[in-house]
C-alpha positions in Angstrom: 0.0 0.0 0.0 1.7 3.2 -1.3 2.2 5.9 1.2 0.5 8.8 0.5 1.9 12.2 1.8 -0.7 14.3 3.4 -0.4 17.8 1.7 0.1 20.7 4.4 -2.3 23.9 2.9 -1.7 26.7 5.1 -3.4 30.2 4.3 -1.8 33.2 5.1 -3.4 35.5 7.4 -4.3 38.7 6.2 -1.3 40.6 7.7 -1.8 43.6 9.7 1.3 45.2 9.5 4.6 45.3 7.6 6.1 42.4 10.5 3.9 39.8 9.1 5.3 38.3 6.4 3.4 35.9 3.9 4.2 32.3 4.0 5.9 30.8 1.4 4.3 27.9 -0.8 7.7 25.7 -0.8 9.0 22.2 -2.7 8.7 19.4 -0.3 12.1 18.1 -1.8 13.5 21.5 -0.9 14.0 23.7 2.0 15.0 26.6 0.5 12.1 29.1 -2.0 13.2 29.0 -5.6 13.9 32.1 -7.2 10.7 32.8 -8.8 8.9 32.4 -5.4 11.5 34.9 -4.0 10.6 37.3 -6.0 6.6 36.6 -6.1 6.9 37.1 -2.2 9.0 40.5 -2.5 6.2 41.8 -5.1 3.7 40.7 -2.5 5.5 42.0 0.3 5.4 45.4 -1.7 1.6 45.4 -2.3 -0.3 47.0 0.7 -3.8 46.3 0.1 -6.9 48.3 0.4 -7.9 47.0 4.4 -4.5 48.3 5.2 -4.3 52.0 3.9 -5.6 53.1 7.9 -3.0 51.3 9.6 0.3 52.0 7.4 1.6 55.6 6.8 4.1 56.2 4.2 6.9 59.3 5.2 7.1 61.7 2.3 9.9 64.0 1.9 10.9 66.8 -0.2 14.0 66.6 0.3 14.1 63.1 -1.1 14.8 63.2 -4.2 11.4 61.4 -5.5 9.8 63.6 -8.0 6.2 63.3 -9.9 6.1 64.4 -12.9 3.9 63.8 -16.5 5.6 64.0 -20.1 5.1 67.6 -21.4 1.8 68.2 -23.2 3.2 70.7 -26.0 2.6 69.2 -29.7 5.4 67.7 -31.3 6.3 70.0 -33.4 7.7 68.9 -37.4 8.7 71.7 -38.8 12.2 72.1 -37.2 11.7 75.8 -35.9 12.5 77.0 -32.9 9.2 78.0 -31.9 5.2 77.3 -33.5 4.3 80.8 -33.3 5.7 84.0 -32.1 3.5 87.2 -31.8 5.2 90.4 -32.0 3.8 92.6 -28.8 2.9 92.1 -25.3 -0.2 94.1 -25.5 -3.6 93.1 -25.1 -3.8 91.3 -28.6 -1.0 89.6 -28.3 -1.5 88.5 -25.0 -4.5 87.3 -25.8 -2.8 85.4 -29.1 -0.3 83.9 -26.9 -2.4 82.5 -23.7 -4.4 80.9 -26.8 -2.0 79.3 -28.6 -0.6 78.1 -25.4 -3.0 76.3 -24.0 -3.8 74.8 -27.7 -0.3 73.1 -27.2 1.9 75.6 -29.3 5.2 76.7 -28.1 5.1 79.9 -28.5 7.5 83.3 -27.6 6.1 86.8 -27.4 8.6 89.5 -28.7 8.5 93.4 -27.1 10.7 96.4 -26.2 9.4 96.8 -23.1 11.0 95.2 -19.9 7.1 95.0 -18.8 4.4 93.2 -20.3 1.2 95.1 -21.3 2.2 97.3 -24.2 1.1 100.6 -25.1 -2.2 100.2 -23.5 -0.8 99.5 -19.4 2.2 102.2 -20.1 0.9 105.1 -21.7 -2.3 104.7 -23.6 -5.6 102.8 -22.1 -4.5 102.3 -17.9 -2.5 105.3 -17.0 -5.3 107.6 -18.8 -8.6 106.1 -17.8 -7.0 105.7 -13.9 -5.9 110.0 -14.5 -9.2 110.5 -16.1 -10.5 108.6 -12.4 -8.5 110.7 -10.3 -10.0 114.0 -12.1 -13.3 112.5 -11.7 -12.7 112.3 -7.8 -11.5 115.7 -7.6 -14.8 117.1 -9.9 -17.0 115.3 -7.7 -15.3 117.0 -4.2 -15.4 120.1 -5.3 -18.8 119.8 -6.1 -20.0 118.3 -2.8 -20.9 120.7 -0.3 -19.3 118.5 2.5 -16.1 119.1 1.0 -16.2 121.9 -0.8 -14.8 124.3 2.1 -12.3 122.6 2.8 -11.1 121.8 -1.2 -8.8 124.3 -2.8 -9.5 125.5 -6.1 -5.6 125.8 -7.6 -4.5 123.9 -10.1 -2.7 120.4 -9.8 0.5 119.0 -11.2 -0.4 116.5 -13.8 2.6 114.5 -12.5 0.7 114.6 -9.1 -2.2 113.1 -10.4 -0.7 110.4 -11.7 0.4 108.6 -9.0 -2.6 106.7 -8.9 -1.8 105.7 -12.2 1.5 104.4 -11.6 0.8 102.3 -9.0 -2.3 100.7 -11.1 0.0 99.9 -13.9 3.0 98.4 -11.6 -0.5 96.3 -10.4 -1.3 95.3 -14.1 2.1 94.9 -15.2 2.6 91.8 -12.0 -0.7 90.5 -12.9 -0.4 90.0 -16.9 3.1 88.7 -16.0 1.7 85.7 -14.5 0.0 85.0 -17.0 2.9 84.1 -19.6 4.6 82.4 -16.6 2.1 79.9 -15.9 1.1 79.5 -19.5 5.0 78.7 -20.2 5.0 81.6 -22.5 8.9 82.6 -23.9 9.3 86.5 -23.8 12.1 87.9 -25.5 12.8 91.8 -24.7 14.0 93.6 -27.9 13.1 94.8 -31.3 12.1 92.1 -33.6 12.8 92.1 -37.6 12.1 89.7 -40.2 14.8 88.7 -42.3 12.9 85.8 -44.0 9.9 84.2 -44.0 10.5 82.2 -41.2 13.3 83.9 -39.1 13.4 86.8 -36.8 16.6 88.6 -35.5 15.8 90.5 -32.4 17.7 93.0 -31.3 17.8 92.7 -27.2 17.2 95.4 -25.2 17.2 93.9 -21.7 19.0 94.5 -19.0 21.3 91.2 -18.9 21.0 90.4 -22.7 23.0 92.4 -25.4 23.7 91.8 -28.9 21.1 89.9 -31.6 19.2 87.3 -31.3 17.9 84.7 -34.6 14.3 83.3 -33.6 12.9 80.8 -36.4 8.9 80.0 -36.4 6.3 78.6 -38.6 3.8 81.4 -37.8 3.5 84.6 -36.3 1.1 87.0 -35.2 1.9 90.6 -35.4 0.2 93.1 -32.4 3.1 95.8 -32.3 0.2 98.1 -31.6 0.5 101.9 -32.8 1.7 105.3 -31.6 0.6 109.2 -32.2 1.2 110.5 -35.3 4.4 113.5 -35.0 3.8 115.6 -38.2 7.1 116.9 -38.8 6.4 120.6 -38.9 6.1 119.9 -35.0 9.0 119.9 -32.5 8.2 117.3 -30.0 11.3 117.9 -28.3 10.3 121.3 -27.3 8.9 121.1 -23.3 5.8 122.9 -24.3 4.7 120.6 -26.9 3.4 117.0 -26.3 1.7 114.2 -27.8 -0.7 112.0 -26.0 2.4 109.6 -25.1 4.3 112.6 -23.8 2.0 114.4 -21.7 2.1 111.7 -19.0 5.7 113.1 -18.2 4.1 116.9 -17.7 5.5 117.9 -14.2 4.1 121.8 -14.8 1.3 123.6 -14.2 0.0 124.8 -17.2 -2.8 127.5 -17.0 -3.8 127.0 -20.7 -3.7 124.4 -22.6 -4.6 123.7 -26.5 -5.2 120.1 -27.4 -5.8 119.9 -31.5 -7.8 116.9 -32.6 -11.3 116.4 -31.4 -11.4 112.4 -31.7 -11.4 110.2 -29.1 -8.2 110.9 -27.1 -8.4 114.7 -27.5 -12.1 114.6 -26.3 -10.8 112.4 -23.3 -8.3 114.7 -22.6 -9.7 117.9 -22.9 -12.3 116.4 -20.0 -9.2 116.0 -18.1 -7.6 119.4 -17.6 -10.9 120.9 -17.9 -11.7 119.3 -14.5 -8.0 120.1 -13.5 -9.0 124.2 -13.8 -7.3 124.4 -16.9 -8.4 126.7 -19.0 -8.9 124.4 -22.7 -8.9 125.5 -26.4 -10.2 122.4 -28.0 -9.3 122.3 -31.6 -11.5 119.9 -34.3 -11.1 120.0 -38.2 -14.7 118.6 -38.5 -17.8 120.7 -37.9 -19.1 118.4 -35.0 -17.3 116.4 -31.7 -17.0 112.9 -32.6 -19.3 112.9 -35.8 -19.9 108.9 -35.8 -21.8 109.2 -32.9 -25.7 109.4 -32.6 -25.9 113.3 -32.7 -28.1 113.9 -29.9 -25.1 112.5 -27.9 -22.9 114.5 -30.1 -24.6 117.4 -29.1 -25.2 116.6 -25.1 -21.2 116.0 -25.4 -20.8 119.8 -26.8 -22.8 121.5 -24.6 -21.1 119.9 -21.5 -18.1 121.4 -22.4 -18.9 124.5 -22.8 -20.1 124.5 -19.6 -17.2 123.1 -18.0 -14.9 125.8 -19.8 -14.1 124.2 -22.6 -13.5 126.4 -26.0 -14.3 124.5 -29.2 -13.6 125.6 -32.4 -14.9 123.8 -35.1 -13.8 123.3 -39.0 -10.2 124.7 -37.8 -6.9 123.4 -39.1 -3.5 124.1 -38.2 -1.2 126.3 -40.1 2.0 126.4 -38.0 3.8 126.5 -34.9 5.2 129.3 -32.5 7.4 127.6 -29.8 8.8 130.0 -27.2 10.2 129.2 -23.6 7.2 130.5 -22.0 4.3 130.1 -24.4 3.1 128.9 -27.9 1.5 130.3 -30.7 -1.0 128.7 -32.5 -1.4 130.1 -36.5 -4.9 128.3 -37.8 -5.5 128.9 -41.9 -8.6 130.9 -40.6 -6.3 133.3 -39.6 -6.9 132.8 -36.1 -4.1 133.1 -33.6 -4.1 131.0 -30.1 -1.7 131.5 -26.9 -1.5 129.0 -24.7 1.1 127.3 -22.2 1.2 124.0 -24.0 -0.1 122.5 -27.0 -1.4 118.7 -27.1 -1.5 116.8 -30.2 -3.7 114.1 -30.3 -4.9 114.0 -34.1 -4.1 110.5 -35.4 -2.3 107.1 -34.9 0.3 105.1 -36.6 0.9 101.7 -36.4 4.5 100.2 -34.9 5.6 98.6 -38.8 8.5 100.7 -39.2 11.6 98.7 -38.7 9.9 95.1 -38.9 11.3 94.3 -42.1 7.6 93.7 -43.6 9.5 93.2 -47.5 11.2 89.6 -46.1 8.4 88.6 -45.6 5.9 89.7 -48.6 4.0 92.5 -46.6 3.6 96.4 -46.6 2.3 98.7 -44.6 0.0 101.8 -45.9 0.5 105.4 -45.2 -0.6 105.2 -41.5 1.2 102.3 -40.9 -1.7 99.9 -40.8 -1.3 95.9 -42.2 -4.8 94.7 -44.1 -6.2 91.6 -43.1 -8.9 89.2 -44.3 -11.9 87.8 -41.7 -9.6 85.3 -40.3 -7.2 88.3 -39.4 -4.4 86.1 -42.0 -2.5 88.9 -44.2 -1.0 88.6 -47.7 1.2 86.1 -46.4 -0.8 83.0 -45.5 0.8 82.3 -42.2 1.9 86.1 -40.9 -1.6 87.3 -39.2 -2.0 90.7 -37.9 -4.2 92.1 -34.8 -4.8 94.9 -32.7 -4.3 98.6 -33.7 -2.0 97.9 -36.4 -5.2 97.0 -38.6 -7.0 99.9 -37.7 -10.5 100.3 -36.6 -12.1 100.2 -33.9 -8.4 100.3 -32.1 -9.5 99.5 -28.8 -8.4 97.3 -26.1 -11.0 95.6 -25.9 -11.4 94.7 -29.1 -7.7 94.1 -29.3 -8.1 91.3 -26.8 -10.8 89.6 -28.9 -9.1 89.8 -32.1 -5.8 88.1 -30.7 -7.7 85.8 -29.4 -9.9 84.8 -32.7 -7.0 84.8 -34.6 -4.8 82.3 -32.5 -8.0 80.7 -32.8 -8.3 80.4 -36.4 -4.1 79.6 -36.6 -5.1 76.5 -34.7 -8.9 75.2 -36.3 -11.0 76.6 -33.5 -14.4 76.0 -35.1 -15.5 79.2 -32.6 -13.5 81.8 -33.8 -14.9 84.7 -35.6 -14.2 88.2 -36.9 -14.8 91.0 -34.7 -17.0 93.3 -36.2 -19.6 94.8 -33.5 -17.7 96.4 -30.6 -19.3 98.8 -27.8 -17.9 102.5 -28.3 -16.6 103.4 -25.1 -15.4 107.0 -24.7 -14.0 108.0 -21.4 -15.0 111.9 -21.4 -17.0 113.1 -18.5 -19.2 112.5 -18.2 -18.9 109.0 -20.7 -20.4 107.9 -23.7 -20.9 104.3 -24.8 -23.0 103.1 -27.8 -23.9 99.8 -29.7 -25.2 99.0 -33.2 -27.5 101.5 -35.3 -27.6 105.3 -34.9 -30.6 107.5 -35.5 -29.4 109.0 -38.8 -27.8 105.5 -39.9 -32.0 104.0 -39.6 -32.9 107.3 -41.6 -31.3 107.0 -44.3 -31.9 103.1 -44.9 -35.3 103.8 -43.9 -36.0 101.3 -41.3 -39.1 102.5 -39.1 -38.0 103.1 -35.6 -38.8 104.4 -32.6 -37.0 105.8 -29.3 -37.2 105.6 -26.0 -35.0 107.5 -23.6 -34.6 107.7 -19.7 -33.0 110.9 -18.7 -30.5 110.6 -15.5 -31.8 113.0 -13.4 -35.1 111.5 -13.0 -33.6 108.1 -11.6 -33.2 108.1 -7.9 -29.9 106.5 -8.0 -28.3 109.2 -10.0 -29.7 111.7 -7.4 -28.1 109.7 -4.8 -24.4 109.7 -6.1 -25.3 113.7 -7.4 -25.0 112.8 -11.6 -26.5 115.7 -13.7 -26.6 114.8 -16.6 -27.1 111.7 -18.9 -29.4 109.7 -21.2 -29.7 106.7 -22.3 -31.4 106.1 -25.1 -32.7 102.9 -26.9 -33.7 102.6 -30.8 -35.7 99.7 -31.3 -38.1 98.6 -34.3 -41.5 99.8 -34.2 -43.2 96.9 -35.6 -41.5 94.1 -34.4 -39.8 96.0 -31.4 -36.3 94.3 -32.1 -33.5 96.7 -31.0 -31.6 98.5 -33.4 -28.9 100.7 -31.2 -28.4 101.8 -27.8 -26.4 104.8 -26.6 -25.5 106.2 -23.3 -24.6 109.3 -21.9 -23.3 110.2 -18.6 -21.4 108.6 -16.0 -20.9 104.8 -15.7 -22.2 104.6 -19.5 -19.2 101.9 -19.8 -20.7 99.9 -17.7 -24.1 100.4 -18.2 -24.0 99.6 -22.0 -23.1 96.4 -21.8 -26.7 94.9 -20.4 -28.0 95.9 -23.9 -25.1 94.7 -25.8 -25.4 90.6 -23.9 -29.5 91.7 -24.3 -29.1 92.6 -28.2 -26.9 89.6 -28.7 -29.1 87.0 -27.3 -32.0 88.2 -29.6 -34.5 89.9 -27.4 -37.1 92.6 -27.8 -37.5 95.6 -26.4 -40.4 93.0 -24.0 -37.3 92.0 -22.3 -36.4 95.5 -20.7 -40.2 95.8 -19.9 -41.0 92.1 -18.5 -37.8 91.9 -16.1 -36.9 93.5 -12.5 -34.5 95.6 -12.0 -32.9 96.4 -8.4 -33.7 99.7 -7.2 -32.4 102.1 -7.0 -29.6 101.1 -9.8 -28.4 103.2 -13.2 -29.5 99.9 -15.0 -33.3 100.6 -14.2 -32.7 103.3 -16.9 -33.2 100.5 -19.3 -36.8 99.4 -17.8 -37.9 103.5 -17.8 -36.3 103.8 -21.5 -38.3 100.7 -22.7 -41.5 102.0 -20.9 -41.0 105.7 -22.8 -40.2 104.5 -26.1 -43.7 101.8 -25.6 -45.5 104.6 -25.3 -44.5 106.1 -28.8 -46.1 103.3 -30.3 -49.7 103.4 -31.7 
């Protein structure tokens, strides 16, 4: 009878702590594990499993040298450059280019003079005015209050004064748009960039711890070098009493007169500035009405506001020439007219930042004002050189700057969302503002659309009594069948802000029943909308 050995099946406990080791299944022949059950029990060992995570705690160090880390995300790239894309200009547009094309995967390096990101608009154009235009605005509204009238003095302020709110807003902006290309692993090169082939940059460094020239190779680029004020050259801008819109934020004089020639936009802006400053201001415009685009009713509310803040307009003027002296200036017009003043401000016209690109290596010029054309995917005459921002011209505004960079790194990369930007609020930072959207009055004359208007005048709206506005309208064109809504424009303070409720309510398709049919808080500037609506309702019979 053969002897049969018994077989000895042990199961492992379930161990409950790192001491207990698992039992090995050995050859009875053979004391000793074999290799392959050596290593099965060190794997096992190793395993900690899920009835043990609340009794075992692993020690983590950083000092280790254990790291975490994931392969990098960025598209291979198989064109050999150096980098996918590189936008010349850190300003809004190409900000905006960049932090797309970034977090679509591109490697991408943003080019600019400047040793601080934001471009014109944080250094001298958008930030440093609108936060001087905020300052003036504060200094209005105390001399107007009767609290703090008596103790407010009347004498003029050093521009240079004033603008030390400014400063420490654009040190803010600077560190905040900085993080930005940081944690979007964006490349920024400091210098002047030039093409010297379709593909190849040389940039000539400007920063403090880089010298010399730099070669930068891509397979596309975007081009946001933004624009400037246009110097005629009968002008001596190097003269202390003669500045441009760039220049004037160095002023560190009190001027008691002041001529600013050009009406548009920035001279318009400005000329609210000193005004509120107690300068006394001869506002220059070569057209027979302030900012002629806009719905003349707010034309006209914007004309008679500065007369009676001070303000001197003098329509259909043009320069002739130029006195400089070291106390004064003398302004010749071809009407024959003759104005002294302390300082002249120029502020008629931009040009775009294309001189010195090298635009020829790569296929492209620029037109008298400096300005690059562009088709509805913001792609110039070379197919992969695009072009955003102020450099194509209208509407030159931040904020349209922004969008633009950001549909056109769209469109470089197949976003099926991107799309041209071609209905921007006006925003005008006179005071008091002005803000519009789509159609004026005149523009539904003269294609002969029926409309109708309603209008809610500030001073009837118990939140502009409260904060002491006294003046401003808003005003609402709308359809008088169908009651769609053609156009909206505001006057008076906080129009900036105000405008864009009908903008999103335009854009989403809604009738002038929306305005009617929804609450407003009260009191609130946006109830303006509701007692427009109501006005312009009762028009219609």
């Amino acid at each position: 009878m053969s002897k049969h050995k018994t077989p000895n099946t042990q199961h492992a406990p379930q161990p409950d702590s790192l001491d207990h080791q698992p039992i090995l299944d050995t050859d009875d022949k053979n004391d000793k594990p074999t290799t392959d059950t050596i290593k099965a029990s060190e794997a096992q060992k190793s395993t900690i499993l899920p009835d043990d995570l609340d009794s075992i705690h692993q020690l983590i160090s950083p000092l280790d040298g254990q790291r975490i880390a994931l392969s990098a995300t960025k598209q291979k790239s198989k064109h050999g450059f150096e980098y996918d894309v590189v936008v010349l200009g850190a300003g809004p547009a190409g900000e905006a280019a960049a932090m797309k094309l970034a977090k679509s995967g591109k490697k991408v390096a943003v080019i600019d003079p400047r040793d601080q990101v934001g471009g014109n608009c944080a250094h001298v154009g958008t930030i440093p005015s609108k936060a001087l235009r905020q300052s003036v605005f504060n200094i209005i509204g105390m001399r107007r209050d009767p609290l703090f009238s008596s103790v407010t003095d009347n004498f003029q302020i050093p521009l240079n004064k004033v603008l030390s709110k400014a400063r420490k807003v654009i040190l803010s902006q600077v560190n905040t748009h900085k993080i930005f290309y940081q944690r979007n692993r964006v490349d920024i090169i400091q210098g002047w960039g030039k093409f010297v082939d379709k593909h190849t940059l040389e940039v000539e460094q400007t920063g403090h711890h880089d010298e010399g020239v730099k070669t930068v190779t891509f397979e596309k680029a975007i081009i946001a070098v933004g624009s400037r004020p246009y110097r005629p050259d009968f002008l001596d801008f190097d003269h202390p009493r003669v500045f441009d819109s760039d220049k004037i934020l160095q002023m560190d004089y009190v001027a008691r007169k002041i001529i600013i020639y050009g009406a548009g936009v920035i001279g318009c802006e400005y000329a609210s500035i000193f005004t509120g400053l107690g300068y006394v201001v001869d506002l220059i415009n070569n057209k027979d009405q302030l900012l002629s685009y806009l719905d003349n009713e707010i034309s006209d509310a914007l004309s008679h506001d500065f007369r009676q803040f001070g303000v001197r307009i003098r329509n259909n003027e043009e320069i002739d020439h130029l006195e400089t002296f070291d106390d004064c200036v003398i302004l010749h017009l071809k009407s024959g007219k003759k104005i002294k003043s302390d300082a002249l401000l120029w502020c008629n016209g931009r040009t775009g930042n294309t001189e010195g690109l090298g635009l020829e290596a790569v296929g492209l010029s620029a037109n008298k004002r400096g300005q690059l054309e562009v088709d509805k995917t913001y792609r110039t005459a070379t197919p992969h050189i695009y072009a955003v921002g102020d450099v194509i011209g209208w509407p030159s505004l931040a904020s349209a700057a922004y969008d633009q960079g950001r549909n056109a790194a769209g469109f470089m990369v197949g976003d099926k969302d991107a799309e041209f930007v071609d209905s921007v609020p006006t925003g005008i930072y006179t005071i008091p503002e002005i803000s519009s959207i789509g159609k004026t009055e005149e523009d539904l004359t003269a294609e002969k659309i029926p409309y109708e208007v309603g209008q809610a005048f500030f001073k009837h709206l118990a939140r502009a009594q409260i904060i002491g506005e006294r003046s401003g309208v808003l005003k609402i064109l709308f359809h008088r069948e169908t009651l769609e809504i053609l156009g909206i424009h505001c006057y008076g303070n906080h129009s900036s802000e105000i405008i864009h409720i009908g903008q999103a309510v335009m854009k989403c398709g809604h009738t002038l029943e929306y305005f009617i049919n929804t609450t407003f808080n009260y009191p609130t500037m946006a109830e303006a909308y509701r007692v427009a609506a109501l006005n312009g309702l009762n028009r219609i019979f």
